[in-house]
C-alpha atoms as an extended CHARMM CRD file, in Angstrom:
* protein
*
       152  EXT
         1         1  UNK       CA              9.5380000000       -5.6180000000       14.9120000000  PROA      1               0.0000000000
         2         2  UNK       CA             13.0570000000       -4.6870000000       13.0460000000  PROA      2               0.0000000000
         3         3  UNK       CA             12.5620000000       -0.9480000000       11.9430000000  PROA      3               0.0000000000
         4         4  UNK       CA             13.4490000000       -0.4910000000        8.3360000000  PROA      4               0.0000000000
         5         5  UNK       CA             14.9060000000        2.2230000000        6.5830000000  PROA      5               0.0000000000
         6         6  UNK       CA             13.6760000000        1.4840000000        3.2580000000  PROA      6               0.0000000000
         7         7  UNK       CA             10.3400000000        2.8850000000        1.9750000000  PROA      7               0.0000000000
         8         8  UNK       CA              8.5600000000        1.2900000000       -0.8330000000  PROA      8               0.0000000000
         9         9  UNK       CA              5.5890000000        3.2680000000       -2.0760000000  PROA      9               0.0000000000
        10        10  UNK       CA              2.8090000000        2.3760000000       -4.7510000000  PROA      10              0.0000000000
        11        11  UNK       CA              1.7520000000        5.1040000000       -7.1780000000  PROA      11              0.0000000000
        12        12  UNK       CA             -0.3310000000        4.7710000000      -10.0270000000  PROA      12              0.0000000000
        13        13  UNK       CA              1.1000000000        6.2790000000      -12.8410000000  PROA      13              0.0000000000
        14        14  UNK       CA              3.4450000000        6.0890000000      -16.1010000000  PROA      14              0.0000000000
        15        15  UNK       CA              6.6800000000        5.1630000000      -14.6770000000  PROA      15              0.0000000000
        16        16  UNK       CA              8.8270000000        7.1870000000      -17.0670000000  PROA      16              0.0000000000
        17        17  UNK       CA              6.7910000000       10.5480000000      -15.1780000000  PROA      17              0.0000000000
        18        18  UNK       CA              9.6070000000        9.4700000000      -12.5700000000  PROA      18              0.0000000000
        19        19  UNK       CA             11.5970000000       12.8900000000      -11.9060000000  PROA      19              0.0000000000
        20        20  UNK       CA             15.0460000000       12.7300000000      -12.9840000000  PROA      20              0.0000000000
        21        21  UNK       CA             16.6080000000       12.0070000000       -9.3450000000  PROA      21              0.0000000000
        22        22  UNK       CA             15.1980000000        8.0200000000       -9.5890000000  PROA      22              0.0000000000
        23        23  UNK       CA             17.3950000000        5.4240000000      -11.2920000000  PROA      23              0.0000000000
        24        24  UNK       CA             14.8940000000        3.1470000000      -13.1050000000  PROA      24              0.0000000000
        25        25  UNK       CA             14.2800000000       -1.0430000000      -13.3370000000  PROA      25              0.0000000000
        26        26  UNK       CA             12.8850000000       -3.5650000000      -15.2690000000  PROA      26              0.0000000000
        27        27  UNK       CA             13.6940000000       -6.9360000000      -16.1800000000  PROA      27              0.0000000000
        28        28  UNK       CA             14.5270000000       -8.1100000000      -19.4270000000  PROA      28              0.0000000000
        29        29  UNK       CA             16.2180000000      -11.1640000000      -21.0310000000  PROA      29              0.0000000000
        30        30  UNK       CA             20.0510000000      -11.9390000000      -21.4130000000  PROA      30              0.0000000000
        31        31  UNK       CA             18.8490000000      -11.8150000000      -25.0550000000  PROA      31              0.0000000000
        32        32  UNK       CA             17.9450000000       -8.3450000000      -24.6290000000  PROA      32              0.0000000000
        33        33  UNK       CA             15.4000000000       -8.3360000000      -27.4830000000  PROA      33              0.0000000000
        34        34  UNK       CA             13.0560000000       -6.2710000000      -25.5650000000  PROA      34              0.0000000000
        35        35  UNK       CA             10.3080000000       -7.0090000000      -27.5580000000  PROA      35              0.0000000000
        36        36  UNK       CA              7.4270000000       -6.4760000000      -25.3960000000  PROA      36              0.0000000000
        37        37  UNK       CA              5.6350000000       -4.3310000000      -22.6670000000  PROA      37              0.0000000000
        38        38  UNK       CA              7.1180000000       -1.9260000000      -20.8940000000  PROA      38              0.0000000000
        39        39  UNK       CA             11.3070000000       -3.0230000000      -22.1740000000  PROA      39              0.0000000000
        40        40  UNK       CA             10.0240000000       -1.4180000000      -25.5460000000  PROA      40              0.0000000000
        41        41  UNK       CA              9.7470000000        1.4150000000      -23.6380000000  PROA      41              0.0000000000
        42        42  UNK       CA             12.9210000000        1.4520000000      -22.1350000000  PROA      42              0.0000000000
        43        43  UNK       CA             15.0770000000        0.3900000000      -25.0290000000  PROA      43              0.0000000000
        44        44  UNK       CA             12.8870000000        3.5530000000      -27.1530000000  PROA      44              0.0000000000
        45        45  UNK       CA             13.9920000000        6.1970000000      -24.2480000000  PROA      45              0.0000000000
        46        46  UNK       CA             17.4700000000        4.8100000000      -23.3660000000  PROA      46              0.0000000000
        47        47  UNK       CA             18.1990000000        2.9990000000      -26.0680000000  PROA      47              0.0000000000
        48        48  UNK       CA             22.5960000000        1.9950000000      -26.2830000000  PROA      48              0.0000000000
        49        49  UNK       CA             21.4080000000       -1.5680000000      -26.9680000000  PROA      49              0.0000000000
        50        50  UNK       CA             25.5820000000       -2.4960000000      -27.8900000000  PROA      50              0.0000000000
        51        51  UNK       CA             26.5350000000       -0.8750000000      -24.5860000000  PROA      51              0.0000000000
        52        52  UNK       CA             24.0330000000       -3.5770000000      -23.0140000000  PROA      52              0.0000000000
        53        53  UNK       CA             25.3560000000       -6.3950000000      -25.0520000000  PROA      53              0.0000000000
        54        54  UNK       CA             28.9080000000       -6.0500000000      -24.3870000000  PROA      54              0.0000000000
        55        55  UNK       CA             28.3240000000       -6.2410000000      -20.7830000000  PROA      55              0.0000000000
        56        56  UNK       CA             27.6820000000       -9.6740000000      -21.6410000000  PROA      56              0.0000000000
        57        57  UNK       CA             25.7590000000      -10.6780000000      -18.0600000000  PROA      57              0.0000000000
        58        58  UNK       CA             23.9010000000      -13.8900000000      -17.4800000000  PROA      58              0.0000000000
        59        59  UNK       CA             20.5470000000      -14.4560000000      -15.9250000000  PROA      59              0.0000000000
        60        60  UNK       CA             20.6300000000      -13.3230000000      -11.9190000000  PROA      60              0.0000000000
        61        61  UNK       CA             22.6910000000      -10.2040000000      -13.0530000000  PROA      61              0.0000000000
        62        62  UNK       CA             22.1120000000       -6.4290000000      -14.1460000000  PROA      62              0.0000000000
        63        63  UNK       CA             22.5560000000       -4.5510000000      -16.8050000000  PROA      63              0.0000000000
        64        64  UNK       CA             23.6470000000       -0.9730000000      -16.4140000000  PROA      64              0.0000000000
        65        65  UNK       CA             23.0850000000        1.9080000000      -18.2120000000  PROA      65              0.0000000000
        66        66  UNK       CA             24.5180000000        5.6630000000      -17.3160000000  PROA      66              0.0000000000
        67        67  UNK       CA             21.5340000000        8.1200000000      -19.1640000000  PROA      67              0.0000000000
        68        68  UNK       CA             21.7300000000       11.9520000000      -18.0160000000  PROA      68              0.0000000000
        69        69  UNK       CA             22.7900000000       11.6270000000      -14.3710000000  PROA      69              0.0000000000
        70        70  UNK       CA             20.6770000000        8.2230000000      -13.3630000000  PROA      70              0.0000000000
        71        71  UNK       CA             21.4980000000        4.9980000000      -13.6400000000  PROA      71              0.0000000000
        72        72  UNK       CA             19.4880000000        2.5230000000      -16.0640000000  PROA      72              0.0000000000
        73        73  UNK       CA             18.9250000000       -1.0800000000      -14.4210000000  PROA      73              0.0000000000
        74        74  UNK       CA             18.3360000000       -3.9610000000      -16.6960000000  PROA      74              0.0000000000
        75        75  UNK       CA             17.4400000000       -7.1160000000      -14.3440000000  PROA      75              0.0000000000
        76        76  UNK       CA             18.6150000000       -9.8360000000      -16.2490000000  PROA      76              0.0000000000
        77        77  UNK       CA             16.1830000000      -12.6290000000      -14.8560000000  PROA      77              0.0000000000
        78        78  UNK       CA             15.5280000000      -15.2130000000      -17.5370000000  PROA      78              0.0000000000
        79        79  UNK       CA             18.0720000000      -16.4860000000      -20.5370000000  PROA      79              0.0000000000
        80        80  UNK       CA             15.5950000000      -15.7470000000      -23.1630000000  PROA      80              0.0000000000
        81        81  UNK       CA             12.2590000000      -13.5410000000      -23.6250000000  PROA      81              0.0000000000
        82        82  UNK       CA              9.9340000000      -16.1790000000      -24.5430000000  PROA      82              0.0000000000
        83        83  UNK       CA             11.0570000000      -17.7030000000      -21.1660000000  PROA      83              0.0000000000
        84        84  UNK       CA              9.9610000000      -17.0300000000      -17.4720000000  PROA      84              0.0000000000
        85        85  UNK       CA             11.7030000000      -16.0610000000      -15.2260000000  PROA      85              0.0000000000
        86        86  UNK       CA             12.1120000000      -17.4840000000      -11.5890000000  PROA      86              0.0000000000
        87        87  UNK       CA             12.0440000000      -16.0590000000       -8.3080000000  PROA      87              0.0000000000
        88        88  UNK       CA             15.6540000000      -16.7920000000       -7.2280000000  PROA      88              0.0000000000
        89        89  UNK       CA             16.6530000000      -15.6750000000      -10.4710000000  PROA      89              0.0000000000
        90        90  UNK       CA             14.7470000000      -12.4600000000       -9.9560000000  PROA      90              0.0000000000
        91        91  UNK       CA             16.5090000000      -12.0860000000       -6.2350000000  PROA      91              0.0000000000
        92        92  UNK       CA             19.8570000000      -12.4450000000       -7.6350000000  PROA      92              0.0000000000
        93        93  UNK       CA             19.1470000000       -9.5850000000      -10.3540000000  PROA      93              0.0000000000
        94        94  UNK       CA             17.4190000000       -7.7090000000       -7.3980000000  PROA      94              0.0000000000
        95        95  UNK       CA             20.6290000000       -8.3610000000       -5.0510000000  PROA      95              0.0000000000
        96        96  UNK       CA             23.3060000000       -7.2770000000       -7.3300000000  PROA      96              0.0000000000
        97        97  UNK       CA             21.2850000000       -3.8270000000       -8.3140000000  PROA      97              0.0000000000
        98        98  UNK       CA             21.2200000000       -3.3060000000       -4.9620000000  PROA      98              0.0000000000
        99        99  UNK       CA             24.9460000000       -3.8740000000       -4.7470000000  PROA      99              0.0000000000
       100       100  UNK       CA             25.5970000000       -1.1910000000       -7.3650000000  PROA      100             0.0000000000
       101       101  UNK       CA             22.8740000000        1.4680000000       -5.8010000000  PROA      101             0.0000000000
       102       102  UNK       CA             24.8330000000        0.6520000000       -2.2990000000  PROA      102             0.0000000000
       103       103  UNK       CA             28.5690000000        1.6630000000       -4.4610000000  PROA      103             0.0000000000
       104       104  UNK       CA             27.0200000000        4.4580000000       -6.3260000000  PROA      104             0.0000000000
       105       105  UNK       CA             24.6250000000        6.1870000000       -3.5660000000  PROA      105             0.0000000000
       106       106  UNK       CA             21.8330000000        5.8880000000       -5.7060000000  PROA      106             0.0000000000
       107       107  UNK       CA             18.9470000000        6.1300000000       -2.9470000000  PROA      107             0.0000000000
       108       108  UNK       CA             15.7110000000        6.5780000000       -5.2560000000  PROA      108             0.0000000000
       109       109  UNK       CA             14.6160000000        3.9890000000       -7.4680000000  PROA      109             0.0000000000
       110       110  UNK       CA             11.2900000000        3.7860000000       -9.8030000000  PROA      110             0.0000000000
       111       111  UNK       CA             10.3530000000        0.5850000000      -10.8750000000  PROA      111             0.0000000000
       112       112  UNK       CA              7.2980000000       -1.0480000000      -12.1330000000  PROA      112             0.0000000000
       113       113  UNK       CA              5.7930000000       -4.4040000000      -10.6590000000  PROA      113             0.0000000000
       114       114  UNK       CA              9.1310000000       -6.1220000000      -11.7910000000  PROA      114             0.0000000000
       115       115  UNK       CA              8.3520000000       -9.8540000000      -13.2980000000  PROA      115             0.0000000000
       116       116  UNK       CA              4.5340000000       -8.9540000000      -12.7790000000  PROA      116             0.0000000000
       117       117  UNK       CA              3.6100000000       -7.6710000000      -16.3220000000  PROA      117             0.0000000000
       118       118  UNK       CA              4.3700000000      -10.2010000000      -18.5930000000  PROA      118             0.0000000000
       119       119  UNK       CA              6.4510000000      -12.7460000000      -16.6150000000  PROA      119             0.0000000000
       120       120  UNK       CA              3.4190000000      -13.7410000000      -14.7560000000  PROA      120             0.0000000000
       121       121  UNK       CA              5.3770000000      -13.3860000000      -11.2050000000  PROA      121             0.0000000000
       122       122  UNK       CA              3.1830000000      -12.7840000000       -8.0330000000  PROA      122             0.0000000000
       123       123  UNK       CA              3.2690000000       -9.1940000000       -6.8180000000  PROA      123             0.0000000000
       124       124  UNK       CA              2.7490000000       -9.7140000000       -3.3740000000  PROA      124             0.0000000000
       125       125  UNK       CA              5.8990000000      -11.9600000000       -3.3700000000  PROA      125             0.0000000000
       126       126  UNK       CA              7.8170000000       -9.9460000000       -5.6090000000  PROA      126             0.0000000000
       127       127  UNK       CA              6.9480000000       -6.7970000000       -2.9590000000  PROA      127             0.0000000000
       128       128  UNK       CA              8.3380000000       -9.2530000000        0.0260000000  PROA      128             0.0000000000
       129       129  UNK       CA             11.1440000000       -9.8260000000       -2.0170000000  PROA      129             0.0000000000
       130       130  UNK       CA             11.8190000000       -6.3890000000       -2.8430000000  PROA      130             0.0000000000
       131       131  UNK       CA             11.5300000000       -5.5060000000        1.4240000000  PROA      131             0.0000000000
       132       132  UNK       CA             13.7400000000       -7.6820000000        2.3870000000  PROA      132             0.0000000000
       133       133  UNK       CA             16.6070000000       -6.8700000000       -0.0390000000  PROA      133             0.0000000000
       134       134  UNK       CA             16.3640000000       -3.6780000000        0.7420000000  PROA      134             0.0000000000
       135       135  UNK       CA             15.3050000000       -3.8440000000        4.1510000000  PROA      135             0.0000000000
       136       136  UNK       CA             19.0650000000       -2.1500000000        6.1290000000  PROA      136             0.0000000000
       137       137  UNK       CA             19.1470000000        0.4440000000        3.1170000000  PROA      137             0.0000000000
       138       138  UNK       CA             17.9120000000        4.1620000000        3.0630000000  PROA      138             0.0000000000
       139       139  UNK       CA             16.3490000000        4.1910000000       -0.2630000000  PROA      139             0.0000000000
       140       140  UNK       CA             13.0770000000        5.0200000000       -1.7420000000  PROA      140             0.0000000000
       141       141  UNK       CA             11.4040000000        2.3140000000       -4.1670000000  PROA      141             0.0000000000
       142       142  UNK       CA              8.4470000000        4.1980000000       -6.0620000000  PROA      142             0.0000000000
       143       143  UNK       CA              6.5410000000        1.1370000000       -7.8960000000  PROA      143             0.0000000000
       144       144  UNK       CA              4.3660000000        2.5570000000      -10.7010000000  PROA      144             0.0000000000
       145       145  UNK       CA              1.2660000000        0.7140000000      -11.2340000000  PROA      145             0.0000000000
       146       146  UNK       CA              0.2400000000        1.2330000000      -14.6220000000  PROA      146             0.0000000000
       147       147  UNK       CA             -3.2420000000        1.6000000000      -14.9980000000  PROA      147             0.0000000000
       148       148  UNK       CA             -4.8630000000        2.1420000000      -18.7960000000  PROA      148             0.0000000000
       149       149  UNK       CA             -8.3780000000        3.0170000000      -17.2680000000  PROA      149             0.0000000000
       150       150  UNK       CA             -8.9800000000        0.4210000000      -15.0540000000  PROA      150             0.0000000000
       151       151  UNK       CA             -7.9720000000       -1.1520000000      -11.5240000000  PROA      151             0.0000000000
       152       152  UNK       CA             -6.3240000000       -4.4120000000      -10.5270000000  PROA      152             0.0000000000
């Protein structure tokens, strides 16, 4: 078995309780409405909705953000948010964040079940997905289950 250096751990928790060292993820639409879920969250707390937009990127990209030290990561996996998005598409988004964090150092990440929420994706591929990007890379993944009272 390959040893990894990557360590992806599962807290339950409010994501944005992340300390200020993790960059942050979550996938949104290349029509950035952000309309639902947790991207209302993101686009209340980061907001710079025109810096987004000019950056102009397709579905398989990312979205950057600079807010107070961290970088923001917008996963652009599907063209528009009443769509769904698709596992390739997610992998792409996945791939070029991880080309950025690689540039940029950035070795912490919180994230929430990416394309689990809303989009419907499976978690347990998603999470295989997620290891094997990362797999050669020293960086921490914190996922942050969010759980309003109850268990899944």
């Amino acid at each position: 078995m390959k040893m990894s250096n990557s360590v992806i751990k599962e807290v339950n928790g409010d994501l944005f309780s992340a300390g200020a060292e993790y960059s942050m993820c979550h996938c949104v639409a290349a029509d950035l409405r952000m309309g639902k879920g947790i991207a209302v969250k993101f686009r209340n707390k980061f907001g710079q909705m025109a810096a987004l937009q000019q950056q102009n990127v397709k579905p398989g990209g990312v979205a950057i953000l600079q807010y107070q030290g961290r970088y923001i990561y917008n996963l652009i996996t599907k063209q528009s948010s009443w769509g769904k998005p698709t596992y390739q598409l997610l992998h792409s988004s996945l791939s070029a964040m991880r080309e950025h964090m690689l540039k940029h150092n950035v070795e912490k990440l919180a994230l929430p079940r990416i394309g689990c929420g809303l989009d419907g994706l499976n978690w347990t591929k998603v999470k295989d997905m997620l290891r094997e990007i990362f797999e050669a890379d020293t960086v921490e993944l914190v996922v942050y289950n969010y759980v309003p009272g109850t268990t899944t």
